[in-house]
N, C-alpha and C positions, 0 to 999 in steps of 0.2 A: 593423803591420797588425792594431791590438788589435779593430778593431768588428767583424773579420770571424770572429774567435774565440768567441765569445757568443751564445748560442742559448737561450730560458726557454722552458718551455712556458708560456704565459700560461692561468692557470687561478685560481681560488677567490682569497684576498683579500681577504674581507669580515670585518666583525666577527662575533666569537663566535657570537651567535644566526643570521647566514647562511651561516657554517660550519658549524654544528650541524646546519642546513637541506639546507647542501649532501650535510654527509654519510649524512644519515639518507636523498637522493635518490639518491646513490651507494649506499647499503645495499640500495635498491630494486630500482635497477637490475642489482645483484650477484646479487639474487634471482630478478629476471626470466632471466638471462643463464642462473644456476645452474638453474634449472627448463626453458627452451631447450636448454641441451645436456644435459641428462639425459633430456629427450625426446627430439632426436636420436641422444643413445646408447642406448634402447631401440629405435626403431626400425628402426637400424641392427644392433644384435645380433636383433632377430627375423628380419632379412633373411637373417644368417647363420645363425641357425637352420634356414631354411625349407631355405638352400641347403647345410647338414649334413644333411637330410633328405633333397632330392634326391642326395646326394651317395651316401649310404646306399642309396638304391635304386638306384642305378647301381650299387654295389661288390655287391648283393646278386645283379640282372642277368648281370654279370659274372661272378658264381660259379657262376651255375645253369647259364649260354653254358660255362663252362669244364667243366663237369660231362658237359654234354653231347658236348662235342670229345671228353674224354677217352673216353667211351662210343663215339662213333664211331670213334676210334685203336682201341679195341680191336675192332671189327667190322671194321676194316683190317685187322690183326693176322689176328682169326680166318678171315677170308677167304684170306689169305695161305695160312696153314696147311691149309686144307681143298682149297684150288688144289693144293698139291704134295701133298699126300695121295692126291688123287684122282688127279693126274697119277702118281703111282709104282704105285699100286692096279692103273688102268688099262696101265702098261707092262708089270708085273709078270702080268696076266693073258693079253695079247699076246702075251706070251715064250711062258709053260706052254702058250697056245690052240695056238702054233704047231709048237712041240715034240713035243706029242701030236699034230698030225695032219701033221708033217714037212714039211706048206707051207701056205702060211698063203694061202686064196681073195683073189682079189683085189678081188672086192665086200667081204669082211667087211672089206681094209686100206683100201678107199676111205671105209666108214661109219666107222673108227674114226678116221681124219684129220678127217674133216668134225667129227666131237666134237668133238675135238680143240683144232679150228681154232673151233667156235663156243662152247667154255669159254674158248678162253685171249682171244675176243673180246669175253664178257662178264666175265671180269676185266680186260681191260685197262678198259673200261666204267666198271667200278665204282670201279678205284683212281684213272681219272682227277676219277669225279665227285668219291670223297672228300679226294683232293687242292682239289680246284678249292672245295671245303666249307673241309676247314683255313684257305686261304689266305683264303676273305672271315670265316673267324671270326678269323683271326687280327689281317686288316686292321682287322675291328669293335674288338676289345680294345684293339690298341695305339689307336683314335683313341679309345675310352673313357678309354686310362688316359691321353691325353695333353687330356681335357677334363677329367679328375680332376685332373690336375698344374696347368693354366691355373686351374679352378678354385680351386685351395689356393692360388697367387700371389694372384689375386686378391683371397682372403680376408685374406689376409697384407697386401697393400698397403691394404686397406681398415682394417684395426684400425691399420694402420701410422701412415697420416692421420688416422684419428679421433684416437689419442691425442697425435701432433703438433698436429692443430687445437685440443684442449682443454689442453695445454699453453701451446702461442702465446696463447689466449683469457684463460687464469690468469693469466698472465704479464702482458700487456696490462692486464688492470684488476685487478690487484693490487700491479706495480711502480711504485713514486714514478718518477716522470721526472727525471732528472739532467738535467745538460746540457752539453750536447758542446762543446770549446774553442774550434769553430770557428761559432757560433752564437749568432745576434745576439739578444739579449734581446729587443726587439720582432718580431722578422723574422717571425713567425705571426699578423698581426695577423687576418685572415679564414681561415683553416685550420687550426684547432685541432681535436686529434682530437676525434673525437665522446663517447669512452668515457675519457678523459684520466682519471686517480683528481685527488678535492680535496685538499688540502692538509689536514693537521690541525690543531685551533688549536695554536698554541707559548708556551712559557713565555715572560714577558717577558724574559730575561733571552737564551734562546736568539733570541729575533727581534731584540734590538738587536746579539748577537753577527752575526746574519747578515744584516742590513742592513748590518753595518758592512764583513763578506767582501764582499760584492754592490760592493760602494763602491771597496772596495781594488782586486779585481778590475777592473770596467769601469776603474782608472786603470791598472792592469799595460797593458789591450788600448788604451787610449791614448796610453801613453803607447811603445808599440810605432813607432804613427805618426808620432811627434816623433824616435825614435832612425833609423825607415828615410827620413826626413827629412832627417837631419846626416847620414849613412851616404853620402846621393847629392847633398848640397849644403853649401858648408862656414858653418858657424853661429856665431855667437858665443853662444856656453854660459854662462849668469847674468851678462852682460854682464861677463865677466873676459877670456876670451880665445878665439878661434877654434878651430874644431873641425870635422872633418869634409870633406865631399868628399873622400871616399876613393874612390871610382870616379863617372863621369860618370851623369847623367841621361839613361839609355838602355834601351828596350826589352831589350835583351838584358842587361845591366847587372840589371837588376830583374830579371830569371828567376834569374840567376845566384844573387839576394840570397833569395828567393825555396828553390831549390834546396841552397844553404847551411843555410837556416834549417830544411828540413823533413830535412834529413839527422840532423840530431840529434833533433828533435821526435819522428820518427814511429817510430825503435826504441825510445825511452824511454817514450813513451807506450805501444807495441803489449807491453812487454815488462815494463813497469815501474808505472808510471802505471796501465792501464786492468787487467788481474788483480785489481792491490792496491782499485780503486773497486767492481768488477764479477768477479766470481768466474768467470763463466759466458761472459767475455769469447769465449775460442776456442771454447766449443761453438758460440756463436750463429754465430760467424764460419765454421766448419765446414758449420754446418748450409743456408748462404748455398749449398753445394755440389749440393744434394739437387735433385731434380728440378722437385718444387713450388716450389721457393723461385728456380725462376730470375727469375721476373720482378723481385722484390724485389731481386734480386744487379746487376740492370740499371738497378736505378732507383739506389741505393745505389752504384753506381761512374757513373752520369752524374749522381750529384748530385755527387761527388767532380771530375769533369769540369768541374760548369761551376762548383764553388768554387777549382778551377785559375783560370778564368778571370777571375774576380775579384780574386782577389789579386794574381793577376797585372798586370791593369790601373790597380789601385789602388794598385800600388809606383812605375807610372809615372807617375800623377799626383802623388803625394808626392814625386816629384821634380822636376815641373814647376809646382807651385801651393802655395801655404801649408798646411802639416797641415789647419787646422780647416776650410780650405776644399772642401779633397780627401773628408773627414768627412762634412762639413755635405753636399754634392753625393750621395756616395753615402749619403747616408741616404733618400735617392727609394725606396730598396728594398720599403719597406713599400707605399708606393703602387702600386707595379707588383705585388707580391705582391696587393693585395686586388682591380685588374682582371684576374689571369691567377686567380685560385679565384671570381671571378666566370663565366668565359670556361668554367673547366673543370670545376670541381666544383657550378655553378649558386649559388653562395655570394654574394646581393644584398647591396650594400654598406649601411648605413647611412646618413642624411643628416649625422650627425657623421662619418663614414667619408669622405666624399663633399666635406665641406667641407673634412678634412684633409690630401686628398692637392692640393689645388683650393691649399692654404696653402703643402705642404710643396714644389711646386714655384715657388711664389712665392719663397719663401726661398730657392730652392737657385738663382734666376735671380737673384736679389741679391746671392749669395756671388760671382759668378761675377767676377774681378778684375777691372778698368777694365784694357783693352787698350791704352793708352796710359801707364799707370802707371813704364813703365818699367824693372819690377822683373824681375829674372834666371827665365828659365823660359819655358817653350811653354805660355802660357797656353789657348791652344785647346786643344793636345793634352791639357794638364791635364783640362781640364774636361770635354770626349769618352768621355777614357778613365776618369775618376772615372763619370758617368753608365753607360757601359756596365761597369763593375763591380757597380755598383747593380741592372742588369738582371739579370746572370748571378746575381747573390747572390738573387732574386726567383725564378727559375727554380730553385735550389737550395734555396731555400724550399720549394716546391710539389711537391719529389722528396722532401722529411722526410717529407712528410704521407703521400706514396705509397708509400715506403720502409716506414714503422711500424716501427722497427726500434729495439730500444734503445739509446739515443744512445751509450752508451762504445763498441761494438763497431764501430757506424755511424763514429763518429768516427774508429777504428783506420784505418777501409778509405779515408774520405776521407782521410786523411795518406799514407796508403799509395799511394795514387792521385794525387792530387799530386806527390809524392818520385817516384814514378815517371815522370808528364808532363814535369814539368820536367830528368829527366836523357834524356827522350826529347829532347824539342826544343833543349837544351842543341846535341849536335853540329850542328844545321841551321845554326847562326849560320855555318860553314865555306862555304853556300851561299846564305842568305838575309843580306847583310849587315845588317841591320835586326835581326838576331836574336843578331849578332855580339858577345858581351864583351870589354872588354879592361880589364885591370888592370896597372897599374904593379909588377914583380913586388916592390919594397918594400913593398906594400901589401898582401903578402896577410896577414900574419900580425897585422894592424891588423882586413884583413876577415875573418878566423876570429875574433877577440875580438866582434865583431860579431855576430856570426853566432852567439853564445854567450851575447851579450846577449839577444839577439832570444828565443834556447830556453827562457831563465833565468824572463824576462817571460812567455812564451804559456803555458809549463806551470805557473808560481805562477799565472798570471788565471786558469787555467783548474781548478787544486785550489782555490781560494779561491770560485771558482762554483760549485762541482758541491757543495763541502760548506755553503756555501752556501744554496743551493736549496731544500732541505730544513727548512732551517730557519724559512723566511720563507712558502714557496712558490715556485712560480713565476710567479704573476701579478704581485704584491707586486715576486720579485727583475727582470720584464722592464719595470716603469715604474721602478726604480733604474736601469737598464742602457739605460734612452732618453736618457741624460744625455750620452750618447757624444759628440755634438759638441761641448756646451756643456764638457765636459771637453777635450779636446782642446784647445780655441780657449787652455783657462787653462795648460793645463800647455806648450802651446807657445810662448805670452804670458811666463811665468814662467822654461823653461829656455833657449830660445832666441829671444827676445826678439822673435817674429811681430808683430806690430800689424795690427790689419786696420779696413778702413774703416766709418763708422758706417751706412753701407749691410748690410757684410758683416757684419756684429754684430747689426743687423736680423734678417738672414736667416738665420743661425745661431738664433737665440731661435725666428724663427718656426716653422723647423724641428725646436727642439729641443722645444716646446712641442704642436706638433700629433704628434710620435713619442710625445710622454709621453700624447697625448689619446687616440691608437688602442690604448696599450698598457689604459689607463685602458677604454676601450671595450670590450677584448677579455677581461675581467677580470669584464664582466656574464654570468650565468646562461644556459646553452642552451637554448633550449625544451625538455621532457623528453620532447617527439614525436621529436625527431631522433635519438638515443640509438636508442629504441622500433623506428626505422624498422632499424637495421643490425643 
């Protein structure tokens, strides 16, 4: 399942003096970018100035309100004291009044009650008012200090983002685009990011070293195709002797092979493989955690989703149709990719754009086997399920570009996502016989050797691309990596001895030649308004 591993960003490409061009436009842009967010970082730290200011006078408010409380506590206090002073004063003068005159008139004990009763009514007066004072000064403070507290998160969330944002933004147009294992060299032919960095020119010696990885690679991910081929159909191997059909041609069968394969791929890669490419692997993947970053975690696990999907459907055609054919069919991909970034991101195709997909579904209706042929296989299902593999790989196209995510850590999550689906849907086969595997139990230790093949292959196509890339470009490495059928068609012609008709050789060419024209198209300059607008 090598074409589903390969992914370029198709970018720069030209000779020296439109490299030179390119990247003195990129310089520009780096400058426009770097004067943007240093405007927004000033304007943003004046906002937190203004609101350290306000903040200020709220804590200064708050001290003067607390000055004050404290001033009236002690006018409580002193009231208190002057209530039982008076009150002892007056009992103490009652006693002596009465002593001296042996009984005490009963007018002068009604006047001294009625005192009495109308002090201790305006004390009770006063301490309820300054009760009822404390509690709304007290209420004001605490919501003071609980808009001082909201206000500091805030402030805190805000620097928090800003330097998140200027980080993701550095990162973005300062990091070379790698490319992730599972990513098809043309597969971006209309959705290239906008701000993608150019290629730099390369010593002769490094471009033909990385034209020649680019090569070796796209034959590792094809020749993936030709092994999950003989795997579900048994083949005769350089015409010497028979090989293969180690479990039938069946939906459940293919998850199984499928499930196998990313069992080893996606720890060697998440643990081994993507650290040693990308340093920064788990923080990026961490940072998928954060709040902001949910939407990005959503588009990055249902991109991972629908490249389930594909691979999925396209182990079931490789077991119902000839490799190049199963290839050639899903190479529709690009087509469907440049009407769904027409559809969503308003991305008008080209009239070369336009004629090529007008071509590449010509081609892929020629591939399509003479139904009367003969030949072993569900030819319908083949060609169905190859097609809607091509879709889902289109749709997972168009979650990279949403995603923006640096391809090794993106790539971790898609493996990861994967290896997960498929041990999810694994136990259904108990209930959905259609989903059901069965293996010969002599055969399993045939199908783990397999299944070893298959890791050996996706992780060298996939270090042979990524170092690669760098060296040529990306534009350059995704018109090498359009070869995908036309490779296929030879290496399954050469190992197990495919033959296909001169129809389907037609349409393999026409296919392989309009993949190579969009990659070729996608490989022209952006207008440098688009850049300007984001």
């Amino acid at each position: 399942m090598g074409q589903l591993d390969n992914q370029t960003e198709a970018q720069g490409g030209k000779n020296p003096q439109a490299a030179q061009d390119a990247l003195n436009d990129l310089t520009e842009q780096l400058q426009n970018l770097k004067e943007s967010l240093i405007s927004q970082l000033y304007q943003e730290v004046n906002e937190l100035q203004s609101q350290k200011n306000s903040l200020s006078t709220d804590i200064k408010n708050l001290q003067s309100q607390y000055r004050d409380l404290q001033s009236q506590q002690q006018v409580q206090q002193l009231a208190e004291v002057l209530a039982s002073h008076l009150q002892e004063q007056l009992r103490q003068q009652i006693i002596s009044s009465g002593t001296g005159s042996g009984q005490l008139p009963s007018s002068y004990n009604d006047n001294a009650y009625r005192l009495l009763s109308s002090l201790d009514s305006t004390l009770s007066t006063t301490l309820k008012t300054l009760q009822q004072d404390i509690s709304s000064y007290q209420s004001a403070l605490s919501q003071q200090l609980g808009r001082m507290h909201s206000l500091e998160q805030q402030g805190e969330a805000i620097l928090e983002a800003l330097v998140s944002r200027i980080k993701f933004q550095l990162q973005q147009n300062t990091q070379p685009k790698a490319i992730g294992p599972m990513e098809q060299p043309s597969a971006r032919p209309a959705v290239q990011p906008a701000t993608a960095p150019t290629a730099a020119p390369t010593q002769p010696s490094n471009f033909v070293t990385g034209v020649t990885l680019i090569l070796i690679s796209s034959l590792m991910f094809s020749l993936q195709n030709v092994i999950v081929r003989v795997i579900l159909r048994k083949q005769t191997i350089f015409g010497l002797s028979e090989l293969g059909g180690f479990i039938s041609a069946s939906p459940g069968n293919s998850l199984l092979i499928l499930a196998m394969r990313m069992l080893f791929v996606a720890p060697i890669m998440a643990f081994i493989v993507a650290p040693w490419r990308y340093s920064n692997t788990w923080r990026d993947i961490k940072q998928l955690g954060n709040r902001e970053q949910r939407g990005r975690l959503l588009s990055v696990i249902g991109s991972g989703f629908f490249l389930f999907l594909s691979q999925f459907f396209i182990y079931i055609a490789l077991g119902n149709i000839p490799a190049g054919v199963a290839t050639t069919i899903f190479f529709i991909y690009p087509t469907v990719t440049i009407l769904l970034a027409w559809l969503i991101f308003k991305d008008k195709p080209t009239f070369l754009l336009i004629l090529a997909t007008v071509s590449i579904y010509i081609g892929g209706f020629l591939t399509i086997p003479n139904l009367t042929a003969g030949a072993k296989g569900n030819y319908t299902l083949g060609a169905i399920t190859a097609i809607v593999s091509g879709i889902a790989f289109a749709i997972y196209v168009i979650l990279i570009k949403v995603s923006k995510m640096h391809p090794i850590p993106f790539s971790v999550v898609n493996f990861t996502t994967i290896l997960f689906l498929s041990a999810f849907v694994l136990p259904f086969g108990s209930f959905v016989p259609t989903l059901a595997y069965k293996v010969d139990p002599k055969m399993w230790p045939t199908l783990w050797i397999a299944a070893l093949v298959l890791t050996v292959t996706s992780l060298v196509g996939y270090l042979l691309n990524n170092i690669g890339v760098p060296m040529i470009g990306p534009a350059l490495a995704s018109v090498v990596g359009a070869s995908g059928p036309a490779l296929t068609v030879v290496l399954a012609l050469l190992i197990i001895n495919e033959k296909l008709t001169l129809l389907q050789v037609l349409g393999v060419v026409l296919v392989t030649v309009w993949v190579l024209g969009i990659s070729v198209e996608n490989t022209k300059p952006k207008p440098p308004a688009q850049p300007a607008r984001r």
